[in-house]
N, C-alpha and C positions, 0 to 999 in steps of 0.2 A: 669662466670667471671663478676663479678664488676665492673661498669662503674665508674668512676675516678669523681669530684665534678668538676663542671664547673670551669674554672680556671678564675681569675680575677687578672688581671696584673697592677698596676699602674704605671706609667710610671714618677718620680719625677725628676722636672729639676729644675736646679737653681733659685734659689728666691724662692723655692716654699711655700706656706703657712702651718704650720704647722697642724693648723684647721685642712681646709680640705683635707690633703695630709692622715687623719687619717679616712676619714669619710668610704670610701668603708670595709676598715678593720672593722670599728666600725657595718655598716649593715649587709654587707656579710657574715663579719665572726662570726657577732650572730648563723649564719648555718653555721658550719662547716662541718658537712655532706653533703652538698650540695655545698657549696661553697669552694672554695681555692684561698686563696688570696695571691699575690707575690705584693713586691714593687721590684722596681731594678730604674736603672739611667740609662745612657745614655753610659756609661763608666763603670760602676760596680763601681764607687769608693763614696765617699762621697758628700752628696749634700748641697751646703749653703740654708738656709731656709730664709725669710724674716725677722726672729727674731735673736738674737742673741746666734744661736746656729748654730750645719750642723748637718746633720742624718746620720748616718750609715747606706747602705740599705745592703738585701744579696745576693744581684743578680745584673749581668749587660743585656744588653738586648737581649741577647738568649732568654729568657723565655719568648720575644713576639712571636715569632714563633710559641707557643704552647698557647697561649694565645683564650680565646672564648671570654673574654671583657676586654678592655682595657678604664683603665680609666686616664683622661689626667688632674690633680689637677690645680689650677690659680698658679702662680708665682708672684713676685711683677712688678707692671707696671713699675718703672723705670726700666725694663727689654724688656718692652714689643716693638717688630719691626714686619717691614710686613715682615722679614722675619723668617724665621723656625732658633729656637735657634741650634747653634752650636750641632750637634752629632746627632738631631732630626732625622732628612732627613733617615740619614743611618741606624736608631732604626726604624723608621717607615715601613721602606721599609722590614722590617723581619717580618710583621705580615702575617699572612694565610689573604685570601680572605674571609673565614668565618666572622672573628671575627668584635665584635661588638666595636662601639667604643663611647666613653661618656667621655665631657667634662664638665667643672666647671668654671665657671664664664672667666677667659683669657684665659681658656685652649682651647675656640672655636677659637681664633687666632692661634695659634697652628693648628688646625684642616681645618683651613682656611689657611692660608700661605702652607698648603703640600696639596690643590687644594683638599682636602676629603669634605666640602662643598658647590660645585661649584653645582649652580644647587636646591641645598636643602634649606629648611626653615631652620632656627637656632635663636639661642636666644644667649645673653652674658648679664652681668651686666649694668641696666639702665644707668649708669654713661658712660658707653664706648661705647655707642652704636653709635653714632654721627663719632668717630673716626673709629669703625667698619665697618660705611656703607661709610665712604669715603675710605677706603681701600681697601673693598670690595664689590661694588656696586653689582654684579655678585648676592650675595648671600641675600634671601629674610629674611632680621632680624626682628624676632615681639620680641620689646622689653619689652612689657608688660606681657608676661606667665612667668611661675617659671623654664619651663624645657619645651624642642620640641623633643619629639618622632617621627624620620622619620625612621621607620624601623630600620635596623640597625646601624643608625647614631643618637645618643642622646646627646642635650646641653642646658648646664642649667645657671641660672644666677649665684649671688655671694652667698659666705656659707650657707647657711642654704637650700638653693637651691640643693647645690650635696647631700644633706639628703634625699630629695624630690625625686630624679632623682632614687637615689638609691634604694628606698624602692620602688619607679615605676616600676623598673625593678625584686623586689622581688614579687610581685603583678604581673608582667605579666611572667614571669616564673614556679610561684607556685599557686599562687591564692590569694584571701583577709585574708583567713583567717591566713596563714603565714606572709603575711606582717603585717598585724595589732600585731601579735603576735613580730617579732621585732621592731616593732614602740613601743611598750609596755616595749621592754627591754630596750631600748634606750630614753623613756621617751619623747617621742614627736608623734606629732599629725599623723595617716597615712595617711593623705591625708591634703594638706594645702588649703583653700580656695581663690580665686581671684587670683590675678598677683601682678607683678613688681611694676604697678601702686600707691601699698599701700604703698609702700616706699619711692618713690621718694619725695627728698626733695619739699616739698610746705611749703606756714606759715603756721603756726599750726592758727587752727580755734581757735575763739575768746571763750574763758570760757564761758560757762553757765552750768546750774544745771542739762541740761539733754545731754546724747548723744544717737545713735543709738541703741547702743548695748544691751538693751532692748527688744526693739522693732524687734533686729535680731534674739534673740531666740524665742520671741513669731512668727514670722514666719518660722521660724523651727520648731515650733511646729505642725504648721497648715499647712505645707507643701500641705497635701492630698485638698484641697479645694483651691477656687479662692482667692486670694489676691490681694486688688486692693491699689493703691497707696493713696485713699483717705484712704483707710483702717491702710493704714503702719502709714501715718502724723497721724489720729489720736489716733493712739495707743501712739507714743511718745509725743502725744500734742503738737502739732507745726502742722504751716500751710504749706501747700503742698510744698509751696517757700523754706521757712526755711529747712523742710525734705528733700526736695529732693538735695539742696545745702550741710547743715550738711553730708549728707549719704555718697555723694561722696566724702566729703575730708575726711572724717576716714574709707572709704572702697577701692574707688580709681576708682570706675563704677557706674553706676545708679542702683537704687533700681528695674527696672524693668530685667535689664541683673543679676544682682546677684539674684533673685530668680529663674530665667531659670539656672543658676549656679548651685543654691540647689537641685535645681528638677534632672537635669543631674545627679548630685552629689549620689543624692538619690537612682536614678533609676541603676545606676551601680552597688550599693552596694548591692541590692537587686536583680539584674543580678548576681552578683558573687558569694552570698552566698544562692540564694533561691533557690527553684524550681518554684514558681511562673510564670503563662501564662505572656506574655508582658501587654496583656487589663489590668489586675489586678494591675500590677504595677502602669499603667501607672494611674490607677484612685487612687491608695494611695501616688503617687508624684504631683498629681496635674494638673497632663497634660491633662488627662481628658478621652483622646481615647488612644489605642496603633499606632494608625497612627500620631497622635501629638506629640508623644514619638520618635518614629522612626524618624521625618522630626528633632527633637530637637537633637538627639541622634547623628544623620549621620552630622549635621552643626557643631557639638562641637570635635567629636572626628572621622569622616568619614567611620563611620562601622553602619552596623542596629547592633538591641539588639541580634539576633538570632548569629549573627557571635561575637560580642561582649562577649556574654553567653558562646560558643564554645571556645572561646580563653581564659575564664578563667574558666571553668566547665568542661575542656574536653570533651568537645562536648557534653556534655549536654544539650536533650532541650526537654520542653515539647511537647505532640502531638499534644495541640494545638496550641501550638508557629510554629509547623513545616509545620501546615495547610497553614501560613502565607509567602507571597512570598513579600509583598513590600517591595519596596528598597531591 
């Protein structure tokens, strides 16, 4: 007998955004063998959306009962209260203890107001975060990530963020190489670089004839080897001042944490898709040793490479990965 596609429920309440009320559909159901996605309400009956329309869904909330992720869309803020919108409470309270649950930029208020992040890391849209953490002091907000993986509990900032989250979670279900493969139908990046921080409103830096972005591929190119910051200034021609100021206002972090960014970045992907020993890796990201790897690896995402490997490889790992016991 056939086991049934993981079910993914979205749960759409009034105001909701149309965007991203479409996004989980738009990932998940690239796999339709693998995935099944339900929208429903609160009520079963139609929902106003923040534009000038209401959606028709085909379900009311039964279908969280049977739900294995639940994903909770933003609504419009003049909507938004500390408390749980009207009908929530008593939707919420039908889901199984299993199921996973993923919000979208307000939808962590939601997820906060029914006491499901007390205790947890969580993320919501730069913009809200001020009135989040007066709400919610209880609950540890880092406003600057794209999306916070605590186990079964996942939340992400504003649009383009529940894409993020989404594909996150196709990548720790199946592996790299299916999410990249919906990232590909869906025409965007499978992995976005940096945080919230590249957004948030600042003045736009003053014109000139150069900017980083240059100078950010040619260290992606040279990932495998040291790169020193006098190195980066003068690759874009600018002095260390200039660089290192320009860098941060069109990335949103210093040029020394974004290339531990890339290296990370790097070393995953080649966790996910290789067979490769950790040392090896760790000397074509740049890290140098597989213990500089590990110490980098466990600070960014709280797993060594060998468990890391494991959770997207199916437990694959080389023997001499397996010799290795740190961390």
């Amino acid at each position: 007998m056939s086991r049934r596609p993981h079910r993914v429920v979205v749960l759409a309440m009034d105001g909701v955004y149309p965007f991203e009320l479409g996004i989980p559909n738009r990932v998940f159901g690239t796999l339709g063998d693998l995935y099944e996605v339900l929208t429903c309400s609160v009520d079963g009956g139609p929902v106003r959306t923040n534009a000038d329309f209401s959606v028709t869904v085909e379900h009311g909330p039964e279908v969280l009962a049977d739900a294995d992720t639940v994903v909770l869309p933003p609504f419009d803020l003049g909507l938004l209260t500390r408390e749980l919108p009207s009908g929530v409470a008593e939707a919420l309270a039908l889901l199984p203890p299993r199921a996973r649950l993923v919000s979208i930029c307000t939808g962590a208020f939601v997820l906060a107001a029914a006491g499901l992040l007390d205790g947890r890391p969580a993320t919501t849209h730069w913009a809200l975060a001020d009135t989040f953490r007066s709400w919610y002091p209880e609950i540890a907000l880092d406003a600057d990530v794209l999306f916070v993986d605590d186990d079964s509990v996942l939340t992400s900032a504003g649009a383009a963020s529940g894409v993020d989250v989404c594909l996150h979670l196709v990548r720790k279900d199946h592996g790299v190489a299916v999410a990249n493969r919906v990232a590909r139908m869906c025409v965007v990046p499978p992995w976005r670089d940096g945080g919230q921080a590249q957004y948030i409103e600042q003045p736009v830096p003053e014109v000139t004839a150069n900017d980083t972005s240059a100078t950010r591929q040619w260290a992606l190119e040279n990932l495998h080897g040291p790169i020193t910051l006098t190195e980066l200034a003068a690759h874009a021609r600018m002095s260390l001042r200039t660089f290192a100021r320009r860098f941060d206002e069109e990335v949103g972090m210093s040029p020394g944490r974004w290339l531990i960014q890339q290296r990370v970045a790097r070393a995953r992907h080649l966790l996910e898709s290789t067979d490769l020993p950790v040392d090896d890796i760790a000397g074509q990201v740049g890290f140098g040793t597989g213990t500089s790897l590990r110490q980098h690896l466990h600070a960014a995402i709280g797993v060594t490479p060998l468990a890391y490997r494991r959770t997207f490889r199916g437990g694959a790992v080389t023997a001499t990965d397996a010799l290795s016991t740190t961390f």
